[in-house]
LOLUM-921206 format. One record per residue (C-alpha): x, y, z. Coordinates in nm, 4 decimals. Layout:
+----------+----------+----------+
:       c1 :       c2 :       c3 :
+----------+----------+----------+
:        X :        Y :        Z :
...
+----------+----------+----------+
This chain:
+----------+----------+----------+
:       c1 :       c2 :       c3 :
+----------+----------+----------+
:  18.6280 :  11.4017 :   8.9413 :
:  18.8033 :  11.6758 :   9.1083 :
:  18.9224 :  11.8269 :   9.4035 :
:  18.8525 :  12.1451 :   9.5920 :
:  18.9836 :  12.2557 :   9.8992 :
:  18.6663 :  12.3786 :  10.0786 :
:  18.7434 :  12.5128 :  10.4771 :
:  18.3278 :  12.4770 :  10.4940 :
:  18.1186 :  12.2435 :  10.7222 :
:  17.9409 :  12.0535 :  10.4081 :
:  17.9951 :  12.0017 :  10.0168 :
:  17.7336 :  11.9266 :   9.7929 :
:  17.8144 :  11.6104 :   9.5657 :
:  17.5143 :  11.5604 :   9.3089 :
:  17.4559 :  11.1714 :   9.1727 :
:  17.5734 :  11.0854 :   8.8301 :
:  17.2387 :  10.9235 :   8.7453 :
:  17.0197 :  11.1977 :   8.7796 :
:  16.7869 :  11.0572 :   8.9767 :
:  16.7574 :  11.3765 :   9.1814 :
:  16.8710 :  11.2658 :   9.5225 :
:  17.1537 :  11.3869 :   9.6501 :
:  17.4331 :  11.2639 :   9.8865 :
:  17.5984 :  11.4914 :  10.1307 :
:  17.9455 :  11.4476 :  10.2281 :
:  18.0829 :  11.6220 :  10.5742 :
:  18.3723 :  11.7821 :  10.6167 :
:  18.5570 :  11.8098 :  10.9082 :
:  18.5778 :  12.2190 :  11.0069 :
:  18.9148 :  12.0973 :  11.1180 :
:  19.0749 :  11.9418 :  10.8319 :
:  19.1880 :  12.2391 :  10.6595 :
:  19.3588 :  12.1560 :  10.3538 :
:  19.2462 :  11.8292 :  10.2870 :
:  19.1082 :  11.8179 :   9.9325 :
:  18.7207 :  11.6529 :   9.8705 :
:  18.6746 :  11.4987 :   9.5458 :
:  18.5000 :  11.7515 :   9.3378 :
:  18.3777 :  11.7045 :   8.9549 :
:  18.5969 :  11.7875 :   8.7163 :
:  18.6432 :  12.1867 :   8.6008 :
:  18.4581 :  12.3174 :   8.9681 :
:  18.8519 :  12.3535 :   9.0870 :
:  18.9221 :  12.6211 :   8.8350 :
:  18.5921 :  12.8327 :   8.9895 :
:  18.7070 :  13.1013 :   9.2356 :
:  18.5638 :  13.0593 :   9.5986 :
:  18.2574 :  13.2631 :   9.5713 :
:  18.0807 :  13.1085 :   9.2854 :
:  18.1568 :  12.7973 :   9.4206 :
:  17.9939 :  12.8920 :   9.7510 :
:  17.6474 :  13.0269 :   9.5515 :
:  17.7050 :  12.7164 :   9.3075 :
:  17.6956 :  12.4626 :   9.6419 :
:  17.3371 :  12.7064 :   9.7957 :
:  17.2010 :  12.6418 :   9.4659 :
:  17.2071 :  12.3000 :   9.4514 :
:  17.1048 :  12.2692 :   9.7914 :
:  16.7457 :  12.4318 :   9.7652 :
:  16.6788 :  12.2703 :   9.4841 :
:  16.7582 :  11.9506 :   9.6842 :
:  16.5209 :  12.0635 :   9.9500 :
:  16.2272 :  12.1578 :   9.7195 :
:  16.2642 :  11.8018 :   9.5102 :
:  16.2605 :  11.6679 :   9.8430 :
:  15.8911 :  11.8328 :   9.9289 :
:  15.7476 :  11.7235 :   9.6424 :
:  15.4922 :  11.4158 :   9.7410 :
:  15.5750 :  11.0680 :   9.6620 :
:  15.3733 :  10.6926 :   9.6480 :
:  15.5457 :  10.4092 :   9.7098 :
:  15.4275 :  10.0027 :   9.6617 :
:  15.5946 :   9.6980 :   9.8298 :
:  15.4738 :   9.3462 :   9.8823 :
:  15.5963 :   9.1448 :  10.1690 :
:  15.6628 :   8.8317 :  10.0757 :
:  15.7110 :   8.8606 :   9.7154 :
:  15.6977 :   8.5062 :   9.6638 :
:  15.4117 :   8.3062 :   9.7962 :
:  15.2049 :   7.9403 :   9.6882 :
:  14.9239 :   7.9305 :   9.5520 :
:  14.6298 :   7.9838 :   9.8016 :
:  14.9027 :   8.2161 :  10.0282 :
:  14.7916 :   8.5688 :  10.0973 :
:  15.0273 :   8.8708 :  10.0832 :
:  15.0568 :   9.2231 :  10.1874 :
:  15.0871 :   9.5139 :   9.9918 :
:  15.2230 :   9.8544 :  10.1264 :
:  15.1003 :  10.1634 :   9.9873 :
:  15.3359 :  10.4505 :  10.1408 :
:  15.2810 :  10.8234 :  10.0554 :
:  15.4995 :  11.0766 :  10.1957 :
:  15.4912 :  11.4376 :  10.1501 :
:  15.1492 :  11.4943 :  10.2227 :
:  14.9921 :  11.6902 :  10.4581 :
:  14.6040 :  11.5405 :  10.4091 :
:  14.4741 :  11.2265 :  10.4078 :
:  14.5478 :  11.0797 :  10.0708 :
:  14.2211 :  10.9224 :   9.8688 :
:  14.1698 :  10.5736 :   9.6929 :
:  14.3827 :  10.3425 :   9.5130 :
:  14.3303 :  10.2774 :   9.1976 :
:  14.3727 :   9.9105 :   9.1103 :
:  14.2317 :   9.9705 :   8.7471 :
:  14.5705 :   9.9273 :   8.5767 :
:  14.5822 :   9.5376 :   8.7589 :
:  14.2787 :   9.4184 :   8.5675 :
:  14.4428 :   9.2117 :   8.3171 :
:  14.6816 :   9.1059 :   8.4905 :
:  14.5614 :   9.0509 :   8.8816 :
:  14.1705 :   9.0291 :   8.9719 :
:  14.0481 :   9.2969 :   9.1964 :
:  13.8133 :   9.0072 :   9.3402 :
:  14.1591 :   8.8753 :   9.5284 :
:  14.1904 :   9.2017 :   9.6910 :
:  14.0668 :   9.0334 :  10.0629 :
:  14.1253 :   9.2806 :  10.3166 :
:  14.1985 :   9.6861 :  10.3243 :
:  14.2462 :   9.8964 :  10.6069 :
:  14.2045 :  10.2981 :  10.6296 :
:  14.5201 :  10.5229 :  10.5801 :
:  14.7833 :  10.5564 :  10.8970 :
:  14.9799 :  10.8364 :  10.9614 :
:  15.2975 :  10.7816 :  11.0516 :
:  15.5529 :  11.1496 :  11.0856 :
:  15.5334 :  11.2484 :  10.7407 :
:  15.3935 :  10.9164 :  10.5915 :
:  15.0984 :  10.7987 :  10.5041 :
:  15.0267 :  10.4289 :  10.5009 :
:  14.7762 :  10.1678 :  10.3650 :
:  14.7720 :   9.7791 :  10.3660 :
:  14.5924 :   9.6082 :  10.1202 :
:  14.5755 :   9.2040 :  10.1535 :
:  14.5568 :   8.9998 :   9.8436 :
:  14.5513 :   8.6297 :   9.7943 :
:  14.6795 :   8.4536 :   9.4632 :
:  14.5394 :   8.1039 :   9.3343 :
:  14.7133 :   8.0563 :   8.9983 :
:  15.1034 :   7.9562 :   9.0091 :
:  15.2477 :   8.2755 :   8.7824 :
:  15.5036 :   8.5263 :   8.7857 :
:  15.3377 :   8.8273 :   8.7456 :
:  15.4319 :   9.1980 :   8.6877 :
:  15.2187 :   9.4456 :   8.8391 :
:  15.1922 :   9.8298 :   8.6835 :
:  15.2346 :  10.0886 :   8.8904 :
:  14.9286 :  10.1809 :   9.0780 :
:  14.7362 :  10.5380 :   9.1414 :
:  14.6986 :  10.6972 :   9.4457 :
:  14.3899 :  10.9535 :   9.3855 :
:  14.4648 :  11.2891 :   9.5920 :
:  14.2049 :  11.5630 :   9.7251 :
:  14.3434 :  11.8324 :   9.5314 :
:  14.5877 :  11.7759 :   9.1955 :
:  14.6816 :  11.4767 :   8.9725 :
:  14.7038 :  11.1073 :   9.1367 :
:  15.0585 :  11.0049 :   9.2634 :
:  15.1892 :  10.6926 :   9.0819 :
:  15.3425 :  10.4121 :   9.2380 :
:  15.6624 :  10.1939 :   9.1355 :
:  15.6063 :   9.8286 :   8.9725 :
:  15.5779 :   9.5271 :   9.1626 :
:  15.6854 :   9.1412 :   9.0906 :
:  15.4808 :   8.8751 :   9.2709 :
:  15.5805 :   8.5298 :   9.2328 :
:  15.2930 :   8.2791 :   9.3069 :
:  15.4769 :   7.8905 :   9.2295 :
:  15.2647 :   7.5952 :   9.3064 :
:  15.2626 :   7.3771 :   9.6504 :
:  15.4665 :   7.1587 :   9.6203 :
:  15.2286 :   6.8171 :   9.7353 :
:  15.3653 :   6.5643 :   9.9862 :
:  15.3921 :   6.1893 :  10.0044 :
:  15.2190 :   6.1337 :  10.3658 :
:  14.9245 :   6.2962 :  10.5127 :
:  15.1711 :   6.4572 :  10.7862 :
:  15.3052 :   6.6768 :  10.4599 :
:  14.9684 :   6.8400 :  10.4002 :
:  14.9162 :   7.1362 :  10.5182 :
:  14.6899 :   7.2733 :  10.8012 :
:  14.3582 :   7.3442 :  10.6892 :
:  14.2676 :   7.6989 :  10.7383 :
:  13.9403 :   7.8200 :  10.9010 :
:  13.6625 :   8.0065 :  10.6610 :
:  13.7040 :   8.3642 :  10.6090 :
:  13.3785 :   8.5005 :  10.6479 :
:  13.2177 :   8.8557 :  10.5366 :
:  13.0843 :   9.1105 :  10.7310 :
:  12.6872 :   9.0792 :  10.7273 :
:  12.5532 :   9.3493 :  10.5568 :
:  12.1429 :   9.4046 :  10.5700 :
:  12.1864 :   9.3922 :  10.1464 :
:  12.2425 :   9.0354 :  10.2230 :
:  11.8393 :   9.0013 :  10.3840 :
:  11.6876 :   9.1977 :  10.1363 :
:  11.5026 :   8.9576 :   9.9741 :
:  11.3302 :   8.8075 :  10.2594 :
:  11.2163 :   9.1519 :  10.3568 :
:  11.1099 :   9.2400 :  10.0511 :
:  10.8718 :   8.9396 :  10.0460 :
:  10.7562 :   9.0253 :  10.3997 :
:  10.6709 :   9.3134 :  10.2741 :
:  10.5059 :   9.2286 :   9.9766 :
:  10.2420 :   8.9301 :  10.1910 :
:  10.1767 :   9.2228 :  10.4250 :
:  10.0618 :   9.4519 :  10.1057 :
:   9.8998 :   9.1758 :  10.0050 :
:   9.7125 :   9.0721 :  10.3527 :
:   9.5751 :   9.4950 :  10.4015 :
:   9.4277 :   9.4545 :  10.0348 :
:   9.2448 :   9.1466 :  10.1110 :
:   9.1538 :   9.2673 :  10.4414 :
:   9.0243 :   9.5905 :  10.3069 :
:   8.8365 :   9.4379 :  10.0267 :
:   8.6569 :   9.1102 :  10.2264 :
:   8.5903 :   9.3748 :  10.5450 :
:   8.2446 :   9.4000 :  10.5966 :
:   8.1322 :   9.7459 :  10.5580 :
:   7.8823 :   9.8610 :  10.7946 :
:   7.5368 :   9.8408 :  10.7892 :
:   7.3005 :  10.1672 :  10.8179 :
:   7.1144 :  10.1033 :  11.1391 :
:   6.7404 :  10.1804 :  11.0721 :
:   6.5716 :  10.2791 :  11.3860 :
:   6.2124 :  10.1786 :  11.3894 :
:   6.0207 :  10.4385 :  11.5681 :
:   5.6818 :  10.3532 :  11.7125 :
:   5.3803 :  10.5115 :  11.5335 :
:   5.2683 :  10.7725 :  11.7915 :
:   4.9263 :  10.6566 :  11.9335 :
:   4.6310 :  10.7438 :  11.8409 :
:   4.4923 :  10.9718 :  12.0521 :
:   4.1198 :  10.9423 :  12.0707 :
:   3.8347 :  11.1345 :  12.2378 :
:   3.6845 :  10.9641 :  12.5902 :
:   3.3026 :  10.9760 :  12.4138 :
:   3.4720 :  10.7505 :  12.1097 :
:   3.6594 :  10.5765 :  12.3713 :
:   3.3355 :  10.4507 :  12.6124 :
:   3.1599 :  10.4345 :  12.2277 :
:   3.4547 :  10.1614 :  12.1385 :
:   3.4118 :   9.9673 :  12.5413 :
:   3.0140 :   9.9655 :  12.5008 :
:   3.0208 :   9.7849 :  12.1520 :
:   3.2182 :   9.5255 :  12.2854 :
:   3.0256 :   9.4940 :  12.5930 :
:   2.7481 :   9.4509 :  12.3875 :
:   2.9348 :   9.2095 :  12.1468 :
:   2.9456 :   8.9911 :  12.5016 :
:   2.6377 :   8.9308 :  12.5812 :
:   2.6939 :   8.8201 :  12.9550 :
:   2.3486 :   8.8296 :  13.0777 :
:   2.2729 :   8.5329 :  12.8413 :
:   2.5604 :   8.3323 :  13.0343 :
:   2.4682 :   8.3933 :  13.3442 :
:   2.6731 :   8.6885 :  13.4154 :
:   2.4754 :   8.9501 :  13.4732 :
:   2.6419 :   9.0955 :  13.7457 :
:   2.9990 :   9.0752 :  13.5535 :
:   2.7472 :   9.2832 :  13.3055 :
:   2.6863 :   9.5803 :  13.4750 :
:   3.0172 :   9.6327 :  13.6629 :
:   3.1575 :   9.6754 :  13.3415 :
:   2.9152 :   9.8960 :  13.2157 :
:   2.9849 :  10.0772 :  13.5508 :
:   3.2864 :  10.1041 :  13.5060 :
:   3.2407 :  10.2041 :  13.1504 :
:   3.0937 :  10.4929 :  13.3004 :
:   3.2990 :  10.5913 :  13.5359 :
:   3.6048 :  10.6282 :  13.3335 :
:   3.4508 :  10.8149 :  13.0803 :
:   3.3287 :  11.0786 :  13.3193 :
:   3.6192 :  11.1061 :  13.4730 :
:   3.8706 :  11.1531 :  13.1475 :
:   3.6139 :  11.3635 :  13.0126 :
:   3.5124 :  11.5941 :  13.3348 :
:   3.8429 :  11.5502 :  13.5078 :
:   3.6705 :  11.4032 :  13.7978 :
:   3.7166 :  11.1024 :  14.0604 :
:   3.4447 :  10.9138 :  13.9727 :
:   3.6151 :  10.5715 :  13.9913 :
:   3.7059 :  10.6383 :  14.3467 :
:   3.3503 :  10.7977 :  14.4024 :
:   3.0124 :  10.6713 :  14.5458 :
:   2.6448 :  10.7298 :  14.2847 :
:   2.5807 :  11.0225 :  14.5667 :
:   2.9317 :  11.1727 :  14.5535 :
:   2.9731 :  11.1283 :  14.1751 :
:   2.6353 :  11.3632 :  14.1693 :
:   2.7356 :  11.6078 :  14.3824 :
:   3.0684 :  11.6521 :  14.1324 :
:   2.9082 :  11.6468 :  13.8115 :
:   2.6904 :  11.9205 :  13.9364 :
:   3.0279 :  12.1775 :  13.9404 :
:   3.0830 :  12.0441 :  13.5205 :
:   2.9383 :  12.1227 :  13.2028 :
:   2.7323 :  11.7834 :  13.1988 :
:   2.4035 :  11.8782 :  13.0401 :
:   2.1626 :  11.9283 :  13.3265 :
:   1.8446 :  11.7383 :  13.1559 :
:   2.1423 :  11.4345 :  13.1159 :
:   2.2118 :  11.4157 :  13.5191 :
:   1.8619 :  11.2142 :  13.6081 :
:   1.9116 :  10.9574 :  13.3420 :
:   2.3408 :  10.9183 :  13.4743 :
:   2.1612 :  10.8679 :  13.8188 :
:   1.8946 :  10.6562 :  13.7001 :
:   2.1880 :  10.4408 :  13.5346 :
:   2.4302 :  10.4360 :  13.7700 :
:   2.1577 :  10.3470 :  14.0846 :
:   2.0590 :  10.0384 :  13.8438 :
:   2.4152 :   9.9049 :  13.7840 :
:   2.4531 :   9.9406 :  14.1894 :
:   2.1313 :   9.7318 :  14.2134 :
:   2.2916 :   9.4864 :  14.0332 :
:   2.6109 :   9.4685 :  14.1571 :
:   2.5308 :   9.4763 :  14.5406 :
:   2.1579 :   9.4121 :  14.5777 :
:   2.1707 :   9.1127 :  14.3040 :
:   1.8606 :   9.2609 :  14.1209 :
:   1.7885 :   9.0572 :  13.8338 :
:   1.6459 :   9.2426 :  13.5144 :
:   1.4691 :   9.1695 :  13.2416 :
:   1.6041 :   9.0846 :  12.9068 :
:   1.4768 :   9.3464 :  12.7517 :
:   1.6171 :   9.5953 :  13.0258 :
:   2.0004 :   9.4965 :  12.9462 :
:   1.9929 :   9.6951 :  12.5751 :
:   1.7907 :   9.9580 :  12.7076 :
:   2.0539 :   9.9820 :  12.9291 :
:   2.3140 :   9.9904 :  12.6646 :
:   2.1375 :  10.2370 :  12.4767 :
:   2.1355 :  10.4756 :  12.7705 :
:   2.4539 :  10.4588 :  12.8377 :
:   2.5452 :  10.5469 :  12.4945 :
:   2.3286 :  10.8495 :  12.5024 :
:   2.4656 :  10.9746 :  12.8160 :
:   2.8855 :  10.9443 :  12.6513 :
:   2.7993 :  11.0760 :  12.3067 :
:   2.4727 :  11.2508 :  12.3034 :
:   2.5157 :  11.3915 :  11.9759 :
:   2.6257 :  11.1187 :  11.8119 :
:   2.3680 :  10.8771 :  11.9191 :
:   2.0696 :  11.1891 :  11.8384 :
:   2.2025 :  11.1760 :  11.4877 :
:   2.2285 :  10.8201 :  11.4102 :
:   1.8555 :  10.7720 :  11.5552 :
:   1.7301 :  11.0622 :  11.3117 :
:   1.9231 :  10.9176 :  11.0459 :
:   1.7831 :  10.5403 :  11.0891 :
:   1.4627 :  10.6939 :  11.1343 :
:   1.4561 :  10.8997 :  10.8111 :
:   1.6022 :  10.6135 :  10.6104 :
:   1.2555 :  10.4081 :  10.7459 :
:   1.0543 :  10.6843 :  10.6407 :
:   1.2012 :  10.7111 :  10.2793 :
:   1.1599 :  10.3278 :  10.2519 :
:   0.8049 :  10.3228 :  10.3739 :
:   0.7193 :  10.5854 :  10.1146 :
:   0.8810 :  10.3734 :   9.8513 :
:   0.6771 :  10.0789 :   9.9123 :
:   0.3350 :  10.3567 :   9.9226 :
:   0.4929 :  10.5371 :   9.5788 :
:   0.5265 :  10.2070 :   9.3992 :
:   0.1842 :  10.0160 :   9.2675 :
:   0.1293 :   9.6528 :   9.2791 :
:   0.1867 :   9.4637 :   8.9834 :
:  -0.0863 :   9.4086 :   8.7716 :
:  -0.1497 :   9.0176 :   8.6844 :
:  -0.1157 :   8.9644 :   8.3497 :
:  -0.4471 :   8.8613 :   8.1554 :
:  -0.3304 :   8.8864 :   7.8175 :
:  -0.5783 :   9.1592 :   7.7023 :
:  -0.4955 :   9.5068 :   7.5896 :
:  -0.6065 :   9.7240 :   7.8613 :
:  -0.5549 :  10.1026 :   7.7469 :
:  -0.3736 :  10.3197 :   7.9931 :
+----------+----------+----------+
């Protein structure tokens, strides 16, 4: 070492080891003429170069000391087994939030598994720390690698080694030497952990919509039955259809004779007025006269309607009793009067097919008897 006399506020000392830090040693503005230890040969410099050799070392001193740093400590370093420790991660240096740790180089020798607890990064001034808790169950001494702090921007920051000591409980003689039993650390529930149930819930609620969907009864085409429309059928084939039955009844030959012809009146009536649009069921013989009279009923028909009709009255209110005979004359009357045509044409027809018949029978010769003699034609 040697000396310098230096009438300055501060010398700059650097550190035999190299290390980069330096140590700063004050000097009193007063003490003029006391000599600081100086290394050897910086005595023969003159006063200036010393002066820019002291500002030199100086910023470089600042600018190592800007430069980012990481920095690992456990507290305690020696634990039993089953104890839990802390480990420090300090950064300093850095402006941002630092990134992960990188516990990759602690595989071999400590499980990652043991790594219990972690908190987020704290700033502290110009620091930046993290505490991880880990938890040792093997009795070992073991040496832990440095560790890598992962940065947002550049190469990760590496960390100094560690020693951890884990040595075994020591057991004692009476249950008052055991130690307290310590409560169950549990995890945080995560919805990974109920995955499984809700996938099967899931997968019986897929499974319930295809059964559903395949058993569901699909629905039927309603047919709608319409009713055929009616018939609709003249009033002359109408009273045709009310006199066959009438006739079919034959209530004179039970006594009712009088049932009879109010049916056949009525008959009547209802087919004159559907078919001559007139009140004839609400009308008198006389009055039913006087109203035909303004229709196109034939005129040679009207005497034979009166004729009928007076003869049903007859029957009906003066309880006239006919002859036998008289009821299908009646009948046949009546239907001359609602289908004149008709009635013409079916006569002319029965009486043609009597005709044709009788001149079949005239046509054909009698059978000769059989004598069993040629007889020449």
């Amino acid at each position: 070492m040697g000396r310098i006399r230096f009438n300055g506020g501060m010398a700059f000392i650097p550190n035999a080891s190299g290390s980069g830090k330096a140590s700063f040693t004050t000097l009193n503005r007063l003490c003029r003429g006391v000599n600081a230890p100086f290394p050897d040969g910086v005595n023969a410099l003159p006063p200036l170069k010393i002066r820019l050799l002291l500002a030199t070392c100086l910023l470089v001193t600042c600018n190592l000391s800007a430069q980012p740093k990481a920095f690992a400590s456990l507290q305690p370093e020696r634990i039993e087994t089953g104890d839990t420790t802390a480990l420090l991660v300090i950064v300093s240096g850095l402006k941002t939030e630092p990134k992960d740790v990188d516990f990759s180089p602690w595989a071999s020798v400590f499980p990652i598994s043991n790594i219990i607890g972690r908190s987020d990064w704290r700033r502290s001034g110009a620091q930046w720390t993290r505490r991880f808790t880990l938890i040792a169950f093997d009795s070992a001494s073991l040496k832990l690698p440095p560790l890598n702090v992962r940065l947002g921007v550049g190469k990760p920051l590496e960390t100094n080694e560690l020693t951890l000591t884990v040595f075994p409980t020591r057991g004692g003689r009476e249950i008052t030497d055991m130690a307290k039993i310590r409560d169950i650390r549990r995890e945080p529930v995560s919805w990974l952990d109920y995955w499984p149930w809700g996938a099967g819930v899931l997968a019986m609620l897929a499974l319930f919509l295809w059964w559903f969907r395949k058993n569901r009864r699909k629905p039927q085409p309603v047919v709608i039955q319409t009713a055929p429309a009616p018939v609709q059928i003249s009033a002359s084939e109408k009273a045709l259809q009310q006199l066959s039955q009438l006739q079919q009844k034959q209530l004179w030959k039970n006594g009712q004779t009088k049932e009879h012809y109010a049916e056949l009146s009525l008959v009547l009536r209802e087919y004159l007025e559907t078919r001559y649009s007139i009140a004839a069921l609400e009308s008198t013989t006389v009055e039913i006269q006087k109203l035909i009279a303004a229709t196109d009923f034939p005129p040679d028909r009207r005497p034979d309607l009166k004729e009928l009709l007076q003869k049903t009255d007859l029957v009906k209110y003066a309880q006239s009793q006919p002859a036998e005979a008289v009821h299908e004359a009646v009948l046949a009357k009546a239907r001359e009067l609602v289908a004149p045509g008709n009635y013409v044409r079916k006569q002319s027809q029965q009486a043609s097919e009597g005709e044709i018949t009788q001149h079949q029978q005239r046509k054909t010769p009698p059978p000769k008897p059989k004598t069993g003699k040629y007889e020449p034609l």
